[in-house]
C-alpha positions, -999 to 999 in steps of 0.1 A, spaced: -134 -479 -497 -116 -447 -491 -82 -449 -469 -73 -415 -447 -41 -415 -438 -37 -412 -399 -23 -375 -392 12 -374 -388 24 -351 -356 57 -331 -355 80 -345 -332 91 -320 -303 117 -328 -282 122 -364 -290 165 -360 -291 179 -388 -279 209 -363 -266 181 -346 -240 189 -347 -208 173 -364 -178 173 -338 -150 174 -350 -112 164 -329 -85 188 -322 -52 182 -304 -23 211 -294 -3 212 -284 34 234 -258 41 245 -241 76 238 -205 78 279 -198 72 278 -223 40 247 -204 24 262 -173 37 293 -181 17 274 -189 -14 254 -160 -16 285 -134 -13 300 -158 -38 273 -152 -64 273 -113 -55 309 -112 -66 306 -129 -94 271 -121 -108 263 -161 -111 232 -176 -98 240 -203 -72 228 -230 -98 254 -221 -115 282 -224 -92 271 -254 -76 268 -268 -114 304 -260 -121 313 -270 -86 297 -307 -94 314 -304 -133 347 -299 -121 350 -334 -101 372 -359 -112 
């Protein structure tokens, strides 16, 4: 009886260091988003960025 040897698959992003993402949306007031958005012209960062920082920066 011949044996085949099951195929063996690369693993692709099996890391146990990936990160689970969570989705947030956030309500702003027109002045708020206003804010933000002059914010990211004067920096050159997308808001997802700033808000990221923003949220890394807590104690």
């Amino acid at each position: 009886m011949n044996k085949t040897a099951a195929p063996k698959f690369p693993h692709f992003a099996t890391s146990s260091k990936k990160r689970a993402l969570k989705r947030i949306t956030l309500n702003l007031t027109s002045d708020e988003a206003q804010n933000l958005e002059k914010y990211c012209e004067q920096t050159g960062k997308p808001a997802i960025d700033v808000i990221r920082e923003l949220i890394q920066a807590l104690p």
